[in-house]
PDB file with one MODEL, atoms N, CA, C and O in Angstrom:
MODEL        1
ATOM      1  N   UNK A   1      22.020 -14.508 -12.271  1.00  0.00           N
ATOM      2  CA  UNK A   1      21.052 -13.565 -11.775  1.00  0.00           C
ATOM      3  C   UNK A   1      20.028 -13.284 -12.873  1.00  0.00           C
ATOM      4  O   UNK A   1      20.410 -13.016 -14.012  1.00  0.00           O
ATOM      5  N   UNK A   2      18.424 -13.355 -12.475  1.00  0.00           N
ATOM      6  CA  UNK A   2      17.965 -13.227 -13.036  1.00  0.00           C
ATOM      7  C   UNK A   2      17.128 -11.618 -13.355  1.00  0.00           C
ATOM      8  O   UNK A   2      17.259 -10.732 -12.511  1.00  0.00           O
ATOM      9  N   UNK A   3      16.388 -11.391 -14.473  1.00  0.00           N
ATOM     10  CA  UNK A   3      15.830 -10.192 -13.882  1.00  0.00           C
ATOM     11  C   UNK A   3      14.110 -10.094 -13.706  1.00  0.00           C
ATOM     12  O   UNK A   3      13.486 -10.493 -14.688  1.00  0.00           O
ATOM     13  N   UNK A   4      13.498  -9.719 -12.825  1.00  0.00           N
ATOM     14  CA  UNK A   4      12.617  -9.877 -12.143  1.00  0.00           C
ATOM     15  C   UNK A   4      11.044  -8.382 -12.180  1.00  0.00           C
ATOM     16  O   UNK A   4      11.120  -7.511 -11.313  1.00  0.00           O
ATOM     17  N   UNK A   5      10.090  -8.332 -12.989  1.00  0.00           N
ATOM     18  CA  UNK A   5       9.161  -7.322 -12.754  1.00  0.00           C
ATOM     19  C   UNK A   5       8.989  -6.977 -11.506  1.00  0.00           C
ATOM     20  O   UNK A   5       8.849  -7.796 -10.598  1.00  0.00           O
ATOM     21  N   UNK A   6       8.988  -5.647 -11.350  1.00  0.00           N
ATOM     22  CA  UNK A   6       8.256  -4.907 -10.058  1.00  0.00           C
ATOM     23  C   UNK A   6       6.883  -4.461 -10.355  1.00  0.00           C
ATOM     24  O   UNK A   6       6.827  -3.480 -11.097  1.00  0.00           O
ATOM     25  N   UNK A   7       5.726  -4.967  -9.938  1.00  0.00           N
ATOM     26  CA  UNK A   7       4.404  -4.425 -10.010  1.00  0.00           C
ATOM     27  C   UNK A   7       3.876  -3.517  -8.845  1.00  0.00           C
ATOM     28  O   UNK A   7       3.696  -4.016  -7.734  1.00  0.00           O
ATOM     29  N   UNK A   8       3.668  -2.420  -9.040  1.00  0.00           N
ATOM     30  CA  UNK A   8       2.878  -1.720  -8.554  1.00  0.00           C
ATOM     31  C   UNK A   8       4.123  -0.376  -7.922  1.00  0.00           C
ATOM     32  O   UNK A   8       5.212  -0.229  -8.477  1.00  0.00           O
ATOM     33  N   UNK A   9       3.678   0.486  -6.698  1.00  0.00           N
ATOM     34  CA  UNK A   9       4.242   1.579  -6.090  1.00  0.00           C
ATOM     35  C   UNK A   9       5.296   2.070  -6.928  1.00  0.00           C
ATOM     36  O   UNK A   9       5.221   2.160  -8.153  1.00  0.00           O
ATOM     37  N   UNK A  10       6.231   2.369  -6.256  1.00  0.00           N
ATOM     38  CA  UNK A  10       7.073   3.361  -6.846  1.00  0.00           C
ATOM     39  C   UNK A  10       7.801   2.605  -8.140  1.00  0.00           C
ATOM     40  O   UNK A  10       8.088   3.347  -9.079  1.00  0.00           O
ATOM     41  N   UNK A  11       8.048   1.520  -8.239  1.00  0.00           N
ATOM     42  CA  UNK A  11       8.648   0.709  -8.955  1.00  0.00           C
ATOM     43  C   UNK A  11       8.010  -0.085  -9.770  1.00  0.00           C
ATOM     44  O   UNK A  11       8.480  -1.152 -10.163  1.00  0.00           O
ATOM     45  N   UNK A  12       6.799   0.400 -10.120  1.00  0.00           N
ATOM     46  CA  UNK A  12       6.176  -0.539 -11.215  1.00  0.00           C
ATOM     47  C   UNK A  12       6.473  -0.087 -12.768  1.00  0.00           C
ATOM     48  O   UNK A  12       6.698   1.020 -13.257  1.00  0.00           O
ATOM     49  N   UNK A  13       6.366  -1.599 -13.425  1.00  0.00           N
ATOM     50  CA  UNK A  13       7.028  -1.519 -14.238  1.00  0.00           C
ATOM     51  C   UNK A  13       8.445  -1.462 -14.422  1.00  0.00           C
ATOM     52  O   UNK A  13       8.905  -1.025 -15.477  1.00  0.00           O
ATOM     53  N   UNK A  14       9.215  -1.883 -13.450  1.00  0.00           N
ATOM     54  CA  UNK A  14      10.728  -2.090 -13.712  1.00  0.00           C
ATOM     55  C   UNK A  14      11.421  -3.082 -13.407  1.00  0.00           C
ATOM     56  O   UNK A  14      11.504  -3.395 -12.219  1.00  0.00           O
ATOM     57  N   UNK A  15      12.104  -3.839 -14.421  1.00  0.00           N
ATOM     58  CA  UNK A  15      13.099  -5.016 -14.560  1.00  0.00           C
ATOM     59  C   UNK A  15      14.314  -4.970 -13.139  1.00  0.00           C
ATOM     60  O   UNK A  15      15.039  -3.979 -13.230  1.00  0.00           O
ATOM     61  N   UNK A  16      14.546  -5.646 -12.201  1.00  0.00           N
ATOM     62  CA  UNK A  16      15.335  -5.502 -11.607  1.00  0.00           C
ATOM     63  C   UNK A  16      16.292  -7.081 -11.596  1.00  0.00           C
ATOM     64  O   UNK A  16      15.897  -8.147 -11.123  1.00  0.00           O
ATOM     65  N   UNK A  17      17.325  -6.875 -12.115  1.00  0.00           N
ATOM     66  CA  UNK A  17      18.189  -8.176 -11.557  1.00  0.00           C
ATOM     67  C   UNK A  17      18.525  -8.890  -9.814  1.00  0.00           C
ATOM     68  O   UNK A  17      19.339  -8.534  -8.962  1.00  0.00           O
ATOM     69  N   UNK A  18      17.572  -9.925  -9.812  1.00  0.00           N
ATOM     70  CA  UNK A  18      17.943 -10.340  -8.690  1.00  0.00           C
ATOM     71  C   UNK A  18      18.165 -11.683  -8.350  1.00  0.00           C
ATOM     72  O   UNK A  18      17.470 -12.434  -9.033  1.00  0.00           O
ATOM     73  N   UNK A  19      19.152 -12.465  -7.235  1.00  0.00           N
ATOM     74  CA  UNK A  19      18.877 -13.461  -6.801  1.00  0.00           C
ATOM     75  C   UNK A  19      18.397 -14.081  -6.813  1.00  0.00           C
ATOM     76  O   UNK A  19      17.829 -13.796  -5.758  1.00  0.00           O
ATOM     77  N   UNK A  20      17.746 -15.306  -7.234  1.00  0.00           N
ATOM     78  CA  UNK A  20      16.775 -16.252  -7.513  1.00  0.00           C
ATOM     79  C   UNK A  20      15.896 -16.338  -5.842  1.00  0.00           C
ATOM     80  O   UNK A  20      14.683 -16.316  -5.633  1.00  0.00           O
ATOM     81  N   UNK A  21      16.945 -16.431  -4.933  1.00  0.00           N
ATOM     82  CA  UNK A  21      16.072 -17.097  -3.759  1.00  0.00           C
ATOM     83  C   UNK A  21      15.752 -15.456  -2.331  1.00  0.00           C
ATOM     84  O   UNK A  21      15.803 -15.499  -1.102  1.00  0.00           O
ATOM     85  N   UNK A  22      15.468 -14.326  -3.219  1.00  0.00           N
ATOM     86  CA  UNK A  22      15.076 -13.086  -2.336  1.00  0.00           C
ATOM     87  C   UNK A  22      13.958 -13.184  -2.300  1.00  0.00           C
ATOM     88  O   UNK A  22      13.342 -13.059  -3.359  1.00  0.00           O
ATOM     89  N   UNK A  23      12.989 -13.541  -0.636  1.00  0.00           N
ATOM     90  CA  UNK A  23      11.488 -13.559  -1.162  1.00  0.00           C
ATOM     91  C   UNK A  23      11.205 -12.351  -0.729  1.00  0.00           C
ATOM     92  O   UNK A  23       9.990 -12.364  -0.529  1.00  0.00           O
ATOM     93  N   UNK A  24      11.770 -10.960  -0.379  1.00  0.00           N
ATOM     94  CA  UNK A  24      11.137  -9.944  -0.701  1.00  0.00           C
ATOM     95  C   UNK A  24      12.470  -8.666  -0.462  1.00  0.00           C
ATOM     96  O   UNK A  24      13.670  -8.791  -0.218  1.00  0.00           O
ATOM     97  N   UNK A  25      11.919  -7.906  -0.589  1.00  0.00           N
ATOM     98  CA  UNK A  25      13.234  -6.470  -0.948  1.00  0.00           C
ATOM     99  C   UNK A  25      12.654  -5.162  -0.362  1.00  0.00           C
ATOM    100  O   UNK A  25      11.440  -4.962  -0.330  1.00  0.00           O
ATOM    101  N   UNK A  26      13.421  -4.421   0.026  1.00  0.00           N
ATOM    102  CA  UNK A  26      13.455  -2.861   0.251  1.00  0.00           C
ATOM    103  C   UNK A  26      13.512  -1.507  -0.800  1.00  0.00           C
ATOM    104  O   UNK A  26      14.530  -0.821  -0.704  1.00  0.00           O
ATOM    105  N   UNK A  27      12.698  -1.175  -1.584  1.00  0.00           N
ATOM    106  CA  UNK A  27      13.543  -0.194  -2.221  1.00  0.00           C
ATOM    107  C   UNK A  27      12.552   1.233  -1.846  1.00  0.00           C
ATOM    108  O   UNK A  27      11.357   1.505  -1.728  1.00  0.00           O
ATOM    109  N   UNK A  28      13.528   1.735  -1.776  1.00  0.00           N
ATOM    110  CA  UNK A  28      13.482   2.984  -1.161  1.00  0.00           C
ATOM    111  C   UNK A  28      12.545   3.151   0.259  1.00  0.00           C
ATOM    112  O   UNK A  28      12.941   2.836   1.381  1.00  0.00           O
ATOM    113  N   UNK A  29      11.148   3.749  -0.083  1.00  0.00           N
ATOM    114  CA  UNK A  29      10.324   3.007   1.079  1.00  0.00           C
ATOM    115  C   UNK A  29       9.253   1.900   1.232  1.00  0.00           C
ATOM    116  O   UNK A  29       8.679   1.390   2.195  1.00  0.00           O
ATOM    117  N   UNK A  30       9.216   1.733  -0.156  1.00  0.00           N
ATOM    118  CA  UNK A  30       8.898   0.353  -0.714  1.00  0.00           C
ATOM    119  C   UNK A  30       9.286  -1.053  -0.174  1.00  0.00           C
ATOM    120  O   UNK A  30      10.423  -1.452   0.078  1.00  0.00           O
ATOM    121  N   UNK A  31       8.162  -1.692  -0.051  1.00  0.00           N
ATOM    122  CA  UNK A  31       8.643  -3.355   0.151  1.00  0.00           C
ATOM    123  C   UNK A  31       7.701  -4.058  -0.857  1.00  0.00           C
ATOM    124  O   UNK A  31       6.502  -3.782  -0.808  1.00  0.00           O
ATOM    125  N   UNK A  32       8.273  -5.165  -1.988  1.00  0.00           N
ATOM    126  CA  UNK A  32       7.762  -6.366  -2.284  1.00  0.00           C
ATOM    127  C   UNK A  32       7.956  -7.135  -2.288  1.00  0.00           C
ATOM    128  O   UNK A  32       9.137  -7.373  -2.032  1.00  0.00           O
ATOM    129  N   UNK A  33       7.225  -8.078  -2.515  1.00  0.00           N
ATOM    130  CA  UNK A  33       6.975  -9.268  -2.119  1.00  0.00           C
ATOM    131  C   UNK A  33       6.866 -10.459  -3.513  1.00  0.00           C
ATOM    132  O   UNK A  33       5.974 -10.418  -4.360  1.00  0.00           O
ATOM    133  N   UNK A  34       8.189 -11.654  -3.475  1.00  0.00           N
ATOM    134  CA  UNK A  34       8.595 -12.306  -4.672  1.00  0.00           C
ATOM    135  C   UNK A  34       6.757 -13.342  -4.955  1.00  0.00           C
ATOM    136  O   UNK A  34       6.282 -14.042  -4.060  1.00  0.00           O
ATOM    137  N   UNK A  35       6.341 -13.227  -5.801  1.00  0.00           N
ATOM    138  CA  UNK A  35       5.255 -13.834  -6.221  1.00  0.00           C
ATOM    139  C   UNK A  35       5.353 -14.641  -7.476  1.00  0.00           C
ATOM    140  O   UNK A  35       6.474 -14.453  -7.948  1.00  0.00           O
ATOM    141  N   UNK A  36       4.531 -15.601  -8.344  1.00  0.00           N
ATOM    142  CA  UNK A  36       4.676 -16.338  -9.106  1.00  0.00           C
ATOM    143  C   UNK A  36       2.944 -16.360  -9.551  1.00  0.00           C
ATOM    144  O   UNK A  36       1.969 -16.369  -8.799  1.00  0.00           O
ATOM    145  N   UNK A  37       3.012 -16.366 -11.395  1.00  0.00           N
ATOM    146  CA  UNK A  37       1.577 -16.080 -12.054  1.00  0.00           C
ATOM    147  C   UNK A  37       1.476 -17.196 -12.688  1.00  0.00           C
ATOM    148  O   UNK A  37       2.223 -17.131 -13.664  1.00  0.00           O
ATOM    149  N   UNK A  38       0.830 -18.395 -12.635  1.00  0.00           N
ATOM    150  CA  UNK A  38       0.991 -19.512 -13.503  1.00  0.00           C
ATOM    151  C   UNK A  38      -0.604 -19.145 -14.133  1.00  0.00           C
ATOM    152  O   UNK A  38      -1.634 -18.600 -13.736  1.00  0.00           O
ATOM    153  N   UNK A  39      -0.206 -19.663 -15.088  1.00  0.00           N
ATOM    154  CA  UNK A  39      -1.072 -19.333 -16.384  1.00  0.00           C
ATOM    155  C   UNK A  39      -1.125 -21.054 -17.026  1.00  0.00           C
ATOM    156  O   UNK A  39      -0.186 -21.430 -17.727  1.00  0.00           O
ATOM    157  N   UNK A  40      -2.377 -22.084 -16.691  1.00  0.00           N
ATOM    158  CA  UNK A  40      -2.353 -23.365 -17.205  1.00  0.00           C
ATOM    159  C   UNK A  40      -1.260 -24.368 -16.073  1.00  0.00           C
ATOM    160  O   UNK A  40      -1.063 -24.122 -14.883  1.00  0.00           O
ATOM    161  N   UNK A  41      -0.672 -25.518 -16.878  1.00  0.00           N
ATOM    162  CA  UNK A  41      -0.043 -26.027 -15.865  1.00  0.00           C
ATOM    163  C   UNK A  41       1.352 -26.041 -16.681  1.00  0.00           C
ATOM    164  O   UNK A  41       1.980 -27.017 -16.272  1.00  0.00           O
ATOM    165  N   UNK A  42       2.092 -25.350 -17.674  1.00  0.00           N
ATOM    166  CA  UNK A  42       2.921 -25.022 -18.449  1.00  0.00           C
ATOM    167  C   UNK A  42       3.704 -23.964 -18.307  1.00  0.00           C
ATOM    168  O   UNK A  42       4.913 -24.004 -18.533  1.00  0.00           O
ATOM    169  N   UNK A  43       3.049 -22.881 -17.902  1.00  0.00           N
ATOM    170  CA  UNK A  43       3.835 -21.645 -18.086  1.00  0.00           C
ATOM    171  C   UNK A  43       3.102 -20.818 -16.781  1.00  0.00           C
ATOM    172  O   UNK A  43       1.916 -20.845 -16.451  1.00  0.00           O
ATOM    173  N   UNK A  44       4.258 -20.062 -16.147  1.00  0.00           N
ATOM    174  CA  UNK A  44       4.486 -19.028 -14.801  1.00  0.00           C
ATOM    175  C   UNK A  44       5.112 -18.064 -15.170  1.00  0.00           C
ATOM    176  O   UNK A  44       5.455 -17.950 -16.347  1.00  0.00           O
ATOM    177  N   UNK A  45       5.415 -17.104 -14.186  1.00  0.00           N
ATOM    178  CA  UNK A  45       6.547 -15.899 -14.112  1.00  0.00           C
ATOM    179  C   UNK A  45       6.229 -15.496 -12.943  1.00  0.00           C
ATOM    180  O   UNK A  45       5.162 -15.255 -12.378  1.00  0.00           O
ATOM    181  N   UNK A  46       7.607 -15.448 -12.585  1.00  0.00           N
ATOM    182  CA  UNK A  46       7.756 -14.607 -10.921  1.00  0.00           C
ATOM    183  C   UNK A  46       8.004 -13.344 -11.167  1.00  0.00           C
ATOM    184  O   UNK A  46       8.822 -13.093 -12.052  1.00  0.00           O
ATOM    185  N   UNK A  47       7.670 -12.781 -10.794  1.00  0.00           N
ATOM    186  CA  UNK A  47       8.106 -11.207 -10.715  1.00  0.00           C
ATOM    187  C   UNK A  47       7.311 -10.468  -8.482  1.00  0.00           C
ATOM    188  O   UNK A  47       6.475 -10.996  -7.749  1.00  0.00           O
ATOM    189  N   UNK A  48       7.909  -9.553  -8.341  1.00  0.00           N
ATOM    190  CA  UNK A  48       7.957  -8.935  -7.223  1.00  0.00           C
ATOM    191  C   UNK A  48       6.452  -7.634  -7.103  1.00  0.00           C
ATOM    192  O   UNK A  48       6.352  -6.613  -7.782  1.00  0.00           O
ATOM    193  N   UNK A  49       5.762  -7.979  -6.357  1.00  0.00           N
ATOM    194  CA  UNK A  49       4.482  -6.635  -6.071  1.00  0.00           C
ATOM    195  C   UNK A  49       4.292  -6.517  -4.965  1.00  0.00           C
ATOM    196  O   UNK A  49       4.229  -7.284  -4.004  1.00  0.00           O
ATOM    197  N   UNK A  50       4.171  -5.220  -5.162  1.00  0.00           N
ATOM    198  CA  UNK A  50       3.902  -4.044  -4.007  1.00  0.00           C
ATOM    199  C   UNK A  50       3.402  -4.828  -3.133  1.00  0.00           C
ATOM    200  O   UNK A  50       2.669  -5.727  -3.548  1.00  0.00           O
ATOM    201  N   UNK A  51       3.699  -4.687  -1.438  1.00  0.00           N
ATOM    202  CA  UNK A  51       3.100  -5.097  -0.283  1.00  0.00           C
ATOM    203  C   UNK A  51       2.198  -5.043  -0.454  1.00  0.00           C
ATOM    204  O   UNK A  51       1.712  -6.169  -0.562  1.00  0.00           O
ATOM    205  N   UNK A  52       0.765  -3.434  -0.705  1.00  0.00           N
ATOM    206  CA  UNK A  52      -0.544  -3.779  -0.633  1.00  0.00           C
ATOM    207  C   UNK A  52      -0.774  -4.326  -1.565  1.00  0.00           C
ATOM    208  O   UNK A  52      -1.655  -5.058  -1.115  1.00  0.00           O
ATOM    209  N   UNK A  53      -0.695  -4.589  -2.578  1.00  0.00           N
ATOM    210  CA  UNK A  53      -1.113  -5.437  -3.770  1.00  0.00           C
ATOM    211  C   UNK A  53      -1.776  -6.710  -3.535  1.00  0.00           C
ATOM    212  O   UNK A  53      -1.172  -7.730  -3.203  1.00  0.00           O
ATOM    213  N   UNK A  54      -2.807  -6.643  -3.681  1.00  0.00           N
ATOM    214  CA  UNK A  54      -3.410  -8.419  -3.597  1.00  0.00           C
ATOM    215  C   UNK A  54      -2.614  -8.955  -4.671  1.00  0.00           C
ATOM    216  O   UNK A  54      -1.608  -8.406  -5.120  1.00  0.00           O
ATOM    217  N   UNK A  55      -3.091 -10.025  -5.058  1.00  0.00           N
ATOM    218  CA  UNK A  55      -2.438 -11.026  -6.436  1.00  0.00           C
ATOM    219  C   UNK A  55      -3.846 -10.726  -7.341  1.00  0.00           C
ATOM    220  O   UNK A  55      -3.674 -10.544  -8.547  1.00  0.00           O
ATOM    221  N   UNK A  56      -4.981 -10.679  -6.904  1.00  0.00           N
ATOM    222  CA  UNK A  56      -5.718  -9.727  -7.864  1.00  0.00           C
ATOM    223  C   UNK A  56      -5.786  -8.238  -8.213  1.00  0.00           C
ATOM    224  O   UNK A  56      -6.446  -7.913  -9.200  1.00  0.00           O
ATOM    225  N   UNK A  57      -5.143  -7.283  -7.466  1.00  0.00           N
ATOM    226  CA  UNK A  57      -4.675  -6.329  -8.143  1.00  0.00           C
ATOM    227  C   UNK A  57      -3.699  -6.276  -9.074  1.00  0.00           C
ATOM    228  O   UNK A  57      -3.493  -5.431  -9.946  1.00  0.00           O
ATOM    229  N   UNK A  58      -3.027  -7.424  -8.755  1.00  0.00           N
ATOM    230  CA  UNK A  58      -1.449  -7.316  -9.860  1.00  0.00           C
ATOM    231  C   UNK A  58      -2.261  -7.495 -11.055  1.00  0.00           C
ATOM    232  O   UNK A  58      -2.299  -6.704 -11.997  1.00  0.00           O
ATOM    233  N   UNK A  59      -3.049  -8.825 -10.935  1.00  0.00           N
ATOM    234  CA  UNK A  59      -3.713  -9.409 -12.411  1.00  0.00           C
ATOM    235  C   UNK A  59      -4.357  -7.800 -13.279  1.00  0.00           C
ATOM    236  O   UNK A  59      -4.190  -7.448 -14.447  1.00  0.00           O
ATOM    237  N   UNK A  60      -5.205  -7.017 -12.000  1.00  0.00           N
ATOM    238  CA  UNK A  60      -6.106  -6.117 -12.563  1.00  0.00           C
ATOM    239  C   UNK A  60      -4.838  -5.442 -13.255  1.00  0.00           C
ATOM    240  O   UNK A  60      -4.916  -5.394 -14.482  1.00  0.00           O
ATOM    241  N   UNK A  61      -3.776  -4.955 -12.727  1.00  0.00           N
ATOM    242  CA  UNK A  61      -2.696  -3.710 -13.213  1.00  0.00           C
ATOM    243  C   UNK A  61      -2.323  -4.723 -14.663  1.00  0.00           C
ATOM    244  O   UNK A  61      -2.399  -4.214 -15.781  1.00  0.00           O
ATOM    245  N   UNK A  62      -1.973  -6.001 -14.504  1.00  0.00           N
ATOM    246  CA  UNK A  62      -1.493  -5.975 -15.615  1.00  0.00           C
ATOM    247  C   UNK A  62      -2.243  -6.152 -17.039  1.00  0.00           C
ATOM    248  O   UNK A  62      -1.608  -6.094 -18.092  1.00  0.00           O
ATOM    249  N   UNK A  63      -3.624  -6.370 -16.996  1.00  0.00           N
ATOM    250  CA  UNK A  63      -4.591  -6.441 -18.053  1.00  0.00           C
ATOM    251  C   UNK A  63      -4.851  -5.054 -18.671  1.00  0.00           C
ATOM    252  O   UNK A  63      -4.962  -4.682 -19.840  1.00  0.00           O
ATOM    253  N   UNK A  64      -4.932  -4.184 -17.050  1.00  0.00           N
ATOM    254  CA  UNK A  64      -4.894  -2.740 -17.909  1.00  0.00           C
ATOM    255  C   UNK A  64      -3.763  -1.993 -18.871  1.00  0.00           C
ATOM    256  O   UNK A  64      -3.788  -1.082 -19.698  1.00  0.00           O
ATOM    257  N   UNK A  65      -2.828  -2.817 -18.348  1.00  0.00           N
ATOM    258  CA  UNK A  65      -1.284  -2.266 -19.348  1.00  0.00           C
ATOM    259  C   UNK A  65      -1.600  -2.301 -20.905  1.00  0.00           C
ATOM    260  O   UNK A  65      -1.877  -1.524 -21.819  1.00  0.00           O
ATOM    261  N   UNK A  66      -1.341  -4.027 -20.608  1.00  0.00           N
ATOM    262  CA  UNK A  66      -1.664  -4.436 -22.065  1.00  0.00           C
ATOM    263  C   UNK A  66      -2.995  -4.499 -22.447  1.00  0.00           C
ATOM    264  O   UNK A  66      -3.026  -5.425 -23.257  1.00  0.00           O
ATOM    265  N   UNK A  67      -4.303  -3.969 -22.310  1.00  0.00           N
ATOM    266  CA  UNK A  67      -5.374  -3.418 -23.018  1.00  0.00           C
ATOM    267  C   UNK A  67      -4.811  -2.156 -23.890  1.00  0.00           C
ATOM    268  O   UNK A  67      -4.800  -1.964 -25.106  1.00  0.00           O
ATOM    269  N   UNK A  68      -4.314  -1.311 -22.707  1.00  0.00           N
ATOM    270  CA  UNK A  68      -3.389   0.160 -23.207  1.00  0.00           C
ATOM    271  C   UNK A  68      -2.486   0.195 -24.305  1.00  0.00           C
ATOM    272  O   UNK A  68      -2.437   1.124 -25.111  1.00  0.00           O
ATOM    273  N   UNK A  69      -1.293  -1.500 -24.351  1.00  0.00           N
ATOM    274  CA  UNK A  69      -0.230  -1.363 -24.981  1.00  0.00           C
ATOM    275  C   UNK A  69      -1.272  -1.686 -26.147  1.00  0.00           C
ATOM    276  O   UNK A  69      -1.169  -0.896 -27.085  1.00  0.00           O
ATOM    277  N   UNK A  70      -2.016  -2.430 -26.265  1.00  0.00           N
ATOM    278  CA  UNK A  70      -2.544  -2.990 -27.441  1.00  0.00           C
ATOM    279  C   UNK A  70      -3.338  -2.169 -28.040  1.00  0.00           C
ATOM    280  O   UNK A  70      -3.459  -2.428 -29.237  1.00  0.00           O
ATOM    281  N   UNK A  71      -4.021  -1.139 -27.618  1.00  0.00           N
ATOM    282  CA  UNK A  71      -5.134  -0.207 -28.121  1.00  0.00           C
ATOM    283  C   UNK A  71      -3.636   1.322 -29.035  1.00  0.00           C
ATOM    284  O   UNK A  71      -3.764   2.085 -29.993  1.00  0.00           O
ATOM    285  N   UNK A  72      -2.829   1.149 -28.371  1.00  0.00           N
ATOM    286  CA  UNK A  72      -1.269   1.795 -28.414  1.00  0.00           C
ATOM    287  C   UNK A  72      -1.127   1.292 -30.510  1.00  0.00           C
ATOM    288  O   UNK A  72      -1.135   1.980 -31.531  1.00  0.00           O
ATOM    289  N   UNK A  73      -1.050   0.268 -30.326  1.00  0.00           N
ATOM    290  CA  UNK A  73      -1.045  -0.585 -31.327  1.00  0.00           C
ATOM    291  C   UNK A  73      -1.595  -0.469 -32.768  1.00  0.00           C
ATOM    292  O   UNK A  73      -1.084  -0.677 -33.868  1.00  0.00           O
ATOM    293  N   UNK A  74      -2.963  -0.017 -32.321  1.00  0.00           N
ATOM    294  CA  UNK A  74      -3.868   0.074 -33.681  1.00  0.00           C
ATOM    295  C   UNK A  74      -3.582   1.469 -34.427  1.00  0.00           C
ATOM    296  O   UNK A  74      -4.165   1.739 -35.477  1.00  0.00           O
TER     297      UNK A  74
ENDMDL
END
């Protein structure tokens, strides 16, 4: 079992261990949806986002993190 990002709603930002082959989940009144970010033709990561979430909102949420973690930084 692997463990898997939740982006966005109630559960963003949290590691959840799951099943390799769940393409989407219930939590609480939450539903997401298993997605995959390939970056080049080398490197991906699946992680799970919020139903409304486009795949360009995820991108937008996660640039703003790490702008944050990194400005965190200096």
């Amino acid at each position: 079992m692997q463990s898997y990002l939740f982006i966005g709603g109630n559960q963003d930002g949290v590691n959840v261990p799951m099943a390799d082959d769940v393409e989407s989940i219930q939590l609480s009144r939450d539903t997401y949806i298993r997605d995959t970010l390939a970056v080049g033709i080398d490197a991906s990561f699946t992680f799970y986002r919020h139903e409304e979430l486009t795949p360009g909102g995820v991108l937008d949420l996660l640039v703003k993190h790490y702008e944050a973690w990194a400005l965190g930084r200096r």
